[in-house]
C-alpha positions as CSV (number, residue, x, y, z in Angstrom):
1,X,-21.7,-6.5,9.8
2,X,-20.3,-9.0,7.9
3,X,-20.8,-12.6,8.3
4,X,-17.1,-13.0,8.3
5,X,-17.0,-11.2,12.0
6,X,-19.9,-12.5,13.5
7,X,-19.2,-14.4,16.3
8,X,-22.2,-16.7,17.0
9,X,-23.1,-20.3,16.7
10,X,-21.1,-22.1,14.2
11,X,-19.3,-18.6,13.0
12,X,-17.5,-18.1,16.2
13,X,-14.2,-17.9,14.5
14,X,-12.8,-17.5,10.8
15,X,-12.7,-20.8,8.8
16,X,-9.0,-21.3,7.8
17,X,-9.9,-22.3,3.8
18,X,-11.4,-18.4,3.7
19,X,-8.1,-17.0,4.7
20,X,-6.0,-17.6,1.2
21,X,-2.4,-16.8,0.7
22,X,-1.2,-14.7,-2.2
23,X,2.6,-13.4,-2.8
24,X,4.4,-10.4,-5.1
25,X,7.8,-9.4,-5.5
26,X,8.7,-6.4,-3.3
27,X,10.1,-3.3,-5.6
28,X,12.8,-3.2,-2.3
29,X,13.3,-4.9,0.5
30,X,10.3,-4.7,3.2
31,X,8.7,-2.2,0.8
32,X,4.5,-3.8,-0.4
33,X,4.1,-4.4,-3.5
34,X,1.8,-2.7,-6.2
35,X,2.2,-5.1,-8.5
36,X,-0.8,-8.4,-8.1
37,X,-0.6,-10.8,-5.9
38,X,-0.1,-14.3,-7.1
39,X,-2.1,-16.6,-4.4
40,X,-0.6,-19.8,-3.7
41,X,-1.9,-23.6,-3.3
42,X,-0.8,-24.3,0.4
43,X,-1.8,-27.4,2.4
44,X,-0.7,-26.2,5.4
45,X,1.1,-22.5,6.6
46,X,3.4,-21.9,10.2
47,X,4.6,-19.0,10.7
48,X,5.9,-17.1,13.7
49,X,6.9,-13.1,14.3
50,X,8.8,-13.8,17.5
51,X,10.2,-11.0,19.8
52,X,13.6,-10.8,21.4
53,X,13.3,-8.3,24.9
54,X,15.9,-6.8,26.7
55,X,15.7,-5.9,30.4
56,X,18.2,-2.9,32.1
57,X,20.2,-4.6,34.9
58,X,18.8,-2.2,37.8
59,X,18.8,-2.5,41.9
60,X,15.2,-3.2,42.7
61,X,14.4,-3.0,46.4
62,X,11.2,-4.9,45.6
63,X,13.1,-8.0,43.9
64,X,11.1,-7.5,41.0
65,X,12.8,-7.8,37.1
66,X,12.5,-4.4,35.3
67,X,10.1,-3.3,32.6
68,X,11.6,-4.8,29.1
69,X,11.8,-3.8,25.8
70,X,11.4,-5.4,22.5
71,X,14.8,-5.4,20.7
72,X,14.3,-7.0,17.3
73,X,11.2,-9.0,15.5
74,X,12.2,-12.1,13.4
75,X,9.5,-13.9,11.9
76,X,9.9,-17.4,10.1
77,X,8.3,-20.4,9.7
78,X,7.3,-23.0,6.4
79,X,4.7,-23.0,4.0
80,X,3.9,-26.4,2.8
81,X,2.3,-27.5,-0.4
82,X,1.6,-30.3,-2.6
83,X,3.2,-29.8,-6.6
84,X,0.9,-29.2,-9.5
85,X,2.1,-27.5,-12.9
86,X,2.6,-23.6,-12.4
87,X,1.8,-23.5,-8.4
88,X,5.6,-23.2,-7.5
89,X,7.0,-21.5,-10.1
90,X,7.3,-17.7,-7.8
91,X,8.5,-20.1,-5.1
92,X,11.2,-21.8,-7.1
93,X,12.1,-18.1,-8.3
94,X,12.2,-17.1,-4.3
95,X,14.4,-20.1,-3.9
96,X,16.6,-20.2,-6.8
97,X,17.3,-16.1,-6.6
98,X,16.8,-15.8,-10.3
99,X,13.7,-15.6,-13.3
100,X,12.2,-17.8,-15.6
101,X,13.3,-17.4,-19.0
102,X,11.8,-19.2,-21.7
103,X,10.2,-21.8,-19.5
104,X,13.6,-22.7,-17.7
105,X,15.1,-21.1,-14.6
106,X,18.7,-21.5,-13.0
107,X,20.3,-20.4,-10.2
108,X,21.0,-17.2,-9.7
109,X,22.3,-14.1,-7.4
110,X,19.7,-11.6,-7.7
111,X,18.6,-10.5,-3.9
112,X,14.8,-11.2,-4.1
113,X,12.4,-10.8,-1.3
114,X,8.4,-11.1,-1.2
115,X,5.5,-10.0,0.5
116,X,2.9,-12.9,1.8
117,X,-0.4,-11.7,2.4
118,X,-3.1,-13.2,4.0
119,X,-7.2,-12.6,4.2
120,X,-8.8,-12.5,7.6
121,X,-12.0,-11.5,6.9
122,X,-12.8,-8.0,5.7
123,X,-9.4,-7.2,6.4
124,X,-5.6,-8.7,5.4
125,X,-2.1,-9.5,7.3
126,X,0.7,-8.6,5.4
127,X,3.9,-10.0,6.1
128,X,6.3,-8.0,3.8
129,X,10.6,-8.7,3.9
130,X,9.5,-12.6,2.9
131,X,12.8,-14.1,1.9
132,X,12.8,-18.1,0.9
133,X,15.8,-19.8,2.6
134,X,14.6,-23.5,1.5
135,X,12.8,-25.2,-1.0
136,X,11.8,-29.0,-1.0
137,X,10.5,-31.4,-3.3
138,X,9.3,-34.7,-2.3
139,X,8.0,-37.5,-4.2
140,X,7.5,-40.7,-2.5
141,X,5.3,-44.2,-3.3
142,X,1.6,-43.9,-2.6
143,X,1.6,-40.1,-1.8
144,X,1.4,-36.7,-3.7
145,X,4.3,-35.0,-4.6
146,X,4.7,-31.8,-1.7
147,X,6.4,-28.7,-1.4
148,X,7.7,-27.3,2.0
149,X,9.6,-23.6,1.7
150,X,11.5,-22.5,4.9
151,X,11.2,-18.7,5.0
152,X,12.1,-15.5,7.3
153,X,10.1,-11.9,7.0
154,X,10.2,-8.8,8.5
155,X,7.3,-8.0,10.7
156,X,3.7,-8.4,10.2
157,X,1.3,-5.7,9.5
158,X,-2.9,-5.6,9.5
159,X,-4.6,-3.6,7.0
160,X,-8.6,-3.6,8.1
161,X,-9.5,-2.8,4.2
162,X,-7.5,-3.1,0.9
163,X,-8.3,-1.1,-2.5
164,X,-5.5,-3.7,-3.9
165,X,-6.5,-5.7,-6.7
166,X,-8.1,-9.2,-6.3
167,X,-4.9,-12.2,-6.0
168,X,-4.4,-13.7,-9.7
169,X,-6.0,-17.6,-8.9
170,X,-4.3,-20.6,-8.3
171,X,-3.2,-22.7,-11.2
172,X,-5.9,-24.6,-11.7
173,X,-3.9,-28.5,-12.5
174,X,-4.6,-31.1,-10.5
175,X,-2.0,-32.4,-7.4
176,X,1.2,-34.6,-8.8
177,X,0.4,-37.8,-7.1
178,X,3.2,-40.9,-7.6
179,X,0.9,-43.2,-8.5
180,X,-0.5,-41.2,-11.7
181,X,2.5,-38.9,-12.8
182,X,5.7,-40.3,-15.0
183,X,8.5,-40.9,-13.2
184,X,12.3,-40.3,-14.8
185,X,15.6,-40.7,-13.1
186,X,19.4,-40.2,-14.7
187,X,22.0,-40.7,-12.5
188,X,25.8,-39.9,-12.8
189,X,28.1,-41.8,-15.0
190,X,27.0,-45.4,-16.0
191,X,24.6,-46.0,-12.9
192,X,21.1,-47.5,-14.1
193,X,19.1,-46.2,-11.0
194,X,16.4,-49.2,-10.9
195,X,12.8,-48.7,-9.6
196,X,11.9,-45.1,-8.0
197,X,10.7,-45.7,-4.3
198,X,11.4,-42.2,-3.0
199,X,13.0,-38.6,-4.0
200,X,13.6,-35.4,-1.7
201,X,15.3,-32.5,-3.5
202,X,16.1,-29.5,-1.4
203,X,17.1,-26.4,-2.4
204,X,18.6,-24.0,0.2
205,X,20.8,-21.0,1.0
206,X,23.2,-21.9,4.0
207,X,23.5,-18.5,6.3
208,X,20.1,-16.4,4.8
209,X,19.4,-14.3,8.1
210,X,17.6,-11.4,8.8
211,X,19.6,-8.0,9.4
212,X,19.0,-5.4,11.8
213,X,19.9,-2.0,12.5
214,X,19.4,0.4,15.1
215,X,16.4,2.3,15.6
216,X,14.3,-0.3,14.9
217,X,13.0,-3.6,15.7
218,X,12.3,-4.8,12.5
219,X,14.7,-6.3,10.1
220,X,16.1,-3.4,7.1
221,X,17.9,-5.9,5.1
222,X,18.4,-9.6,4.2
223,X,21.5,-11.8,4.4
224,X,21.1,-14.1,1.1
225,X,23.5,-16.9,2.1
226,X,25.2,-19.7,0.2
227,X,23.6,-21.7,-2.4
228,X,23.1,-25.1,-2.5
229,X,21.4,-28.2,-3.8
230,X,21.3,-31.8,-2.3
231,X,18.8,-34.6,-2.0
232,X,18.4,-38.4,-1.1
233,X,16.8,-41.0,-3.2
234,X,15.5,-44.7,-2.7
235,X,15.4,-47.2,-5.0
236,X,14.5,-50.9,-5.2
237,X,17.8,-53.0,-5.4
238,X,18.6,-54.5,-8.8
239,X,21.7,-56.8,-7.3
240,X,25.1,-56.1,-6.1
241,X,26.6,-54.5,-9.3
242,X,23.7,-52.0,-8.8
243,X,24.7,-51.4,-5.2
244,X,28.5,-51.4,-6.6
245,X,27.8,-48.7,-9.4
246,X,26.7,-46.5,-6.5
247,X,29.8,-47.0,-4.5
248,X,32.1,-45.9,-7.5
249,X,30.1,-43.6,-9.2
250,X,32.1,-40.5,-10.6
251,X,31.0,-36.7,-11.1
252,X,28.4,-35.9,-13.9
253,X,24.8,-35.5,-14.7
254,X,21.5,-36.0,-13.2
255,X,18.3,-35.2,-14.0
256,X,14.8,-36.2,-12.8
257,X,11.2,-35.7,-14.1
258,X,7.9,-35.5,-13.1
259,X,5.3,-35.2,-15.5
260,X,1.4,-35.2,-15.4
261,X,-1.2,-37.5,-17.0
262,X,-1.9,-34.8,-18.9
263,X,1.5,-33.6,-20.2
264,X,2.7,-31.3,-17.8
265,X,5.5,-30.8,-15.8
266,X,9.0,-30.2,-14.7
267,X,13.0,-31.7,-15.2
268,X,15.9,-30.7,-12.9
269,X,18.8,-31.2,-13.8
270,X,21.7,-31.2,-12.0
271,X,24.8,-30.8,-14.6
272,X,27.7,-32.0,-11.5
273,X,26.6,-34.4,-9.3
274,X,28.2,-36.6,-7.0
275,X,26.5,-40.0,-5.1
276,X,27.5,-40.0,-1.4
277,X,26.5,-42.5,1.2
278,X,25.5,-45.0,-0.9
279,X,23.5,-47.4,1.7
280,X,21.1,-50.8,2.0
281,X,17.9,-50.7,3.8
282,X,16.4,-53.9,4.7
283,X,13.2,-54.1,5.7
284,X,11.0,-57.2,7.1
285,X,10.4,-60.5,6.0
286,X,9.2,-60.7,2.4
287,X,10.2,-57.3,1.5
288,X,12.2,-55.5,-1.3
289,X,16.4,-54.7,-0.8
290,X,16.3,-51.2,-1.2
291,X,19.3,-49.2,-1.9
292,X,19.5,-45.5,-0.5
293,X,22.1,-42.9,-1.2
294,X,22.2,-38.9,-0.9
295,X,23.2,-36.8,-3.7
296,X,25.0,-33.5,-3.8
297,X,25.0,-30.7,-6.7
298,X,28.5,-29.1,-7.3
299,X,29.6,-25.6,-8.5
300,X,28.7,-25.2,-11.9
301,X,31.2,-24.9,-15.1
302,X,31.4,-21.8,-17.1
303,X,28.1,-20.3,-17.7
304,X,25.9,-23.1,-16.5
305,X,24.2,-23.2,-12.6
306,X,24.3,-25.3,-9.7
307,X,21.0,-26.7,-10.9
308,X,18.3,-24.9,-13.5
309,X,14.4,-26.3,-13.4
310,X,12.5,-27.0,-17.0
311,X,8.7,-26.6,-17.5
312,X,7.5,-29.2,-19.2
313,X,3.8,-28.7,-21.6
314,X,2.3,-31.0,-24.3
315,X,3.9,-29.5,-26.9
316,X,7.0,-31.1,-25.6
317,X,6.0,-34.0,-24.5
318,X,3.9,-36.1,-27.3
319,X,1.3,-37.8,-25.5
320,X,-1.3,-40.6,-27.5
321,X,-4.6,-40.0,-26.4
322,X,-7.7,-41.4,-27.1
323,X,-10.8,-38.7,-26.9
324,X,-7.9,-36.4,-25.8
325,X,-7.1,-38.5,-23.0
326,X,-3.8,-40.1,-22.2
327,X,-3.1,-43.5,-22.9
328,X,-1.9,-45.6,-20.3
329,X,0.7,-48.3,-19.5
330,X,0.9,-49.3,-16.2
331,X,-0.5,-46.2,-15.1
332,X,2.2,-44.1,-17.7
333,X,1.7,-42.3,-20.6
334,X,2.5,-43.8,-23.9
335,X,4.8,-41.5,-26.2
336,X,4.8,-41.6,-29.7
């Protein structure tokens, strides 16, 4: 017996940082993978396969509800995570409904759907049909940047042993924290954004729903949905032609980066985007005006996306280092 199914003393259940999370792109929908897993760098995983039941309408002389039956299986929940360079890139695929190409990826209309698999103990739980309906990206002052995908899946499915081949690892990077990453904003039209506080990007598809049919309780297809991209940002209040530029801003670009000590990272950009809400939040005494205001990605023009993500390596982005470390300015790199 394994020590992973004893049950005695302090092994009397399985410890949650043995039960990793890997994912792989399903050939169709609901059918596993044979192609290797990819495990993921999650902070935190809830997910639910929850059951809708049915019950005939029957006389009962006893005054007692008749026997059910399970109609349909939805499972759905969020996997959360905190960004470092190469951990989300099969979620932003998921999300995005397209493929990286040359170290860039835009949104696209390919139907994708994943398997997630699990390890619990000597055995696994796969959950195949895994379709991402959200992605979001938060960066906010004195915290790590995090990930959080809202997803739906088929059903769930134990396999006691696996000849499948060992999950690819986890990028190995370090977490994106605020306080040692660099920081870009752009903002449409003539709008000098000010000091960072907060960022939330979310990427979603309005309406992605499982699909049943009959003769089964399990889902046989995927609604995709609507795509869309929106976020809000915080910044610290310049003065009231700041605040002003907000209020007036017109369509265009905008584009924000977050990039690594050590070179690494990622730019969205956003080719149309409008400023909406443009609002002040005032906080206690001695504190800093800041200015809040949501944004909102429009249809693209032509060839180009709703939104399209950038890697970003050394080679791109010149760093001077000192015994191959960074060089630092107020806790930023210094560029050639």
């Amino acid at each position: 017996m394994s020590n992973a199914r004893q049950t005695a003393g302090s092994a009397a259940g399985l410890p949650v940082d043995r039960s990793a999370f890997a994912i792989a792109p399903e050939p169709a929908y609901g059918a596993l993978p044979s192609s290797v897993y990819q495990r993921l760098r999650l902070s935190g995983v809830d997910l639910t396969l929850a059951q809708e039941r049915a019950y005939p309408e029957e006389r009962n002389p006893r005054a007692e509800r008749a026997e059910g039956v399970t109609t349909r299986f939805t499972g759905s929940g969020t996997l959360n995570g905190l960004l470092s360079f190469g951990s989300p890139d099969m979620l932003l695929a998921g999300a995005l409904g397209s493929h990286w190409q040359d170290g860039t990826i835009v949104n696209g209309i390919e139907r994708m759907s994943w398997t997630l698999r699990q390890r619990l103990g000597d055995g696994w739980l796969y959950r195949p049909g895994m379709v991402i309906r959200s992605l979001a990206l938060s960066v906010a002052q004195g915290g790590f940047a995090a990930l959080s995908c809202g997803v739906v899946y088929a059903r769930e499915v134990i396999v006691p042993a696996d000849e499948a081949a060992a999950d690819d690892p986890t990028p190995s990077r370090l977490p994106m924290h605020s306080g040692a990453v660099r920081l870009d904003l752009t903002l449409p039209g003539q709008v000098e954004p000010g000091v960072l506080r907060s960022i939330s990007i979310t990427l979603g598809r309005d309406g992605t729903a499982l699909d049943h049919g009959a003769g089964s309780p399990f889902a046989n297809d995927i609604r995709p949905g609507l795509f869309s991209a929106s976020g809000s940002i915080e910044i610290m209040l310049r003065g009231h032609d700041a605040f002003e530029a907000l209020q007036s801003s017109a369509i265009g670009p905008l584009s924000f980066s977050i990039i690594g000590r050590d070179g690494y990272g990622y730019v969205l950009s956003i080719p149309r985007a409008v400023i909406c809400n443009p609002r002040l939040n005032a906080g206690g005494r001695g504190t800093i005006l800041m200015a809040a205001f949501d944004i909102e990605a429009l249809p693209g023009v032509g060839s180009s996306g709703m939104i399209s993500v950038s890697m970003v390596r050394p080679v791109d982005y010149r760093l001077i280092t000192i015994n191959r470390e960074p060089v630092l300015n107020n806790n930023q790199p210094i560029t050639p």
